[in-house]
C-alpha positions as CSV (number, residue, x, y, z in Angstrom):
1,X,119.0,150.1,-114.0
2,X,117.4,146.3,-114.4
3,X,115.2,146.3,-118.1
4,X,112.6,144.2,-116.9
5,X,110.8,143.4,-120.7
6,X,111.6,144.0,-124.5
7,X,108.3,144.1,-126.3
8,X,107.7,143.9,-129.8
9,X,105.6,147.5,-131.6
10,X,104.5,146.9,-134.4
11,X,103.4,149.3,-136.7
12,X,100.9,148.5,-138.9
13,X,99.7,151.2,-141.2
14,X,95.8,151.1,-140.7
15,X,96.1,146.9,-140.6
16,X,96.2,146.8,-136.9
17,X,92.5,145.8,-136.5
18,X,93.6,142.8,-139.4
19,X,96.8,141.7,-137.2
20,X,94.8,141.2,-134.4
21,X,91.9,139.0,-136.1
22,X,95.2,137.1,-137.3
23,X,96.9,136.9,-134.3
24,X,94.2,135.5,-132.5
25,X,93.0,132.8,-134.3
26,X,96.7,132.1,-135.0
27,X,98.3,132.4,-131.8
28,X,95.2,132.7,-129.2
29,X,96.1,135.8,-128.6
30,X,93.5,138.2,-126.7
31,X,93.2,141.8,-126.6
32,X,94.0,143.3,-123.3
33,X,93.7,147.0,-124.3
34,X,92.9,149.2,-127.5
35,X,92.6,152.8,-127.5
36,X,91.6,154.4,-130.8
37,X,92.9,157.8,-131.3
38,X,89.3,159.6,-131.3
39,X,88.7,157.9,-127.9
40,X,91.6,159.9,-126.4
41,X,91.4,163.3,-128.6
42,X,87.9,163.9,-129.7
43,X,89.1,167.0,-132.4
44,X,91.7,164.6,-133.9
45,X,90.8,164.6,-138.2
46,X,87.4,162.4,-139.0
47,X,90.0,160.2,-140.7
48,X,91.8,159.4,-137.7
49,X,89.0,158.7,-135.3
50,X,88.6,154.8,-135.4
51,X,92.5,154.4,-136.2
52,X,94.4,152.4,-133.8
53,X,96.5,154.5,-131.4
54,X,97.9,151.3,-128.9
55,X,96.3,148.1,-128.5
56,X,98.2,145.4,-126.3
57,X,97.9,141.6,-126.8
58,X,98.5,138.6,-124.4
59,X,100.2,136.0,-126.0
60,X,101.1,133.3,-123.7
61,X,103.1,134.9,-120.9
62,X,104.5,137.8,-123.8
63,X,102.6,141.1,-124.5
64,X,102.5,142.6,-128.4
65,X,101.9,146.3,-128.7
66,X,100.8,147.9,-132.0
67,X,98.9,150.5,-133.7
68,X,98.2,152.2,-137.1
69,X,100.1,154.9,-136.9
70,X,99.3,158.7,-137.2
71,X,99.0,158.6,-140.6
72,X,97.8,156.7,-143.7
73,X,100.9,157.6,-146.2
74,X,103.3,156.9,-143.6
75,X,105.1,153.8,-144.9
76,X,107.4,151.9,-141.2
77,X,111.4,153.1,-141.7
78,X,113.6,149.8,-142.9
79,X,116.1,150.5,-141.0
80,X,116.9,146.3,-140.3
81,X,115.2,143.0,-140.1
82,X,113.5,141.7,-137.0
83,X,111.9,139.0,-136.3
84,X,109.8,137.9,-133.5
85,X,110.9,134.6,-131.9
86,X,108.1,132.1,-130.1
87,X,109.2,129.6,-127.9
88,X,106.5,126.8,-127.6
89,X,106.5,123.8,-125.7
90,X,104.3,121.5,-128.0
91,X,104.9,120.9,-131.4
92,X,101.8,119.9,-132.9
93,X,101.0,123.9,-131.6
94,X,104.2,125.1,-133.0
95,X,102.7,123.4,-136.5
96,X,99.2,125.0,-136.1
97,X,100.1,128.3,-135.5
98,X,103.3,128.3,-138.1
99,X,100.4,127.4,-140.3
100,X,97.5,129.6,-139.8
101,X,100.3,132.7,-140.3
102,X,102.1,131.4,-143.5
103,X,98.6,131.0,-144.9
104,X,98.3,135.0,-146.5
105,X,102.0,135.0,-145.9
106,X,105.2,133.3,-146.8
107,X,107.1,130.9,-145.2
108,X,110.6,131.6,-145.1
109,X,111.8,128.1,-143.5
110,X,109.8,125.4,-143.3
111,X,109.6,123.9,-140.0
112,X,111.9,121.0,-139.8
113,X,113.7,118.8,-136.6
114,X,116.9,121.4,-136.6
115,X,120.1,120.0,-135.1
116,X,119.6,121.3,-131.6
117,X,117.2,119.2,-131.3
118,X,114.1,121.5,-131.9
119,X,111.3,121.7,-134.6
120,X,112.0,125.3,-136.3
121,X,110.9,127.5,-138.8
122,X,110.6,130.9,-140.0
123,X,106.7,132.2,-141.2
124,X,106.9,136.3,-142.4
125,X,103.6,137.0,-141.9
126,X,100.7,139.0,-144.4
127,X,101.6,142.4,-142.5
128,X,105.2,141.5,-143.2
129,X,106.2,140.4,-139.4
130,X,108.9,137.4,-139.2
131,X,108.1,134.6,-136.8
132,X,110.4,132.6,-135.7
133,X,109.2,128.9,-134.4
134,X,111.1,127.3,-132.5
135,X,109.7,124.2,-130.2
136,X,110.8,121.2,-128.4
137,X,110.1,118.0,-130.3
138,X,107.5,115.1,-128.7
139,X,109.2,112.9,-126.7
140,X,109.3,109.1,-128.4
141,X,107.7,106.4,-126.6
């Protein structure tokens, strides 16, 4: 057996629609599919209908799956700490989109020039998602 992908599901408690305005402005991410749950089962509860069931985004070469959920009183299990770790290859980008997700958020390490000789920091998002940045520095002239 070869895994060929670990993806990042998010859960998101009726805030998918909200991580994915986020996550594309912040990350130029772009929807590649969304399926609400009263496209697929037409008797499912009023309340359900335009709920989330899977939406996909591209980010970069990396996908993000996530959905609301089945139901609205359904807190996610804490059963650890992840956090989501992008590798970028320019720094002013790195800044940007560290940025546009620590702005309803909380940054958790600034960015700074960390000793391997990257720019890093740590963002946990509005929705409560960690980012980890982590991006090679610009080359001095």
């Amino acid at each position: 057996m070869t895994i060929k992908a670990v993806t990042p599901y998010f859960l998101l408690n009726g805030r998918t629609e909200q991580a994915i305005a986020l996550y594309q402005r912040a990350l130029g991410a772009k929807v590649e599919t969304m399926q609400r749950f009263g496209d697929v089962d037409g008797s499912c509860p009023v309340a359900m209908k335009n709920r989330v069931m899977h939406a996909a985004l591209q980010v970069g070469d990396a996908v993000l799956l996530m959905s609301d959920g089945s139901k609205d009183d359904e807190a996610p299990s804490q059963s650890g700490n992840v956090s989501v770790a992008l590798q970028l290859d320019d720094p002013d980008q790195a800044r940007r989109c560290f940025d546009a997700l620590a702005t309803n958020g909380k940054v958790v390490q600034p960015l700074i020039d960390a000793p391997w000789g990257a720019l890093f920091g740590v963002v946990s998002d509005e929705f409560g998602i960690n980012w980890m940045f982590n991006s090679a520095k610009a080359k001095k002239a």
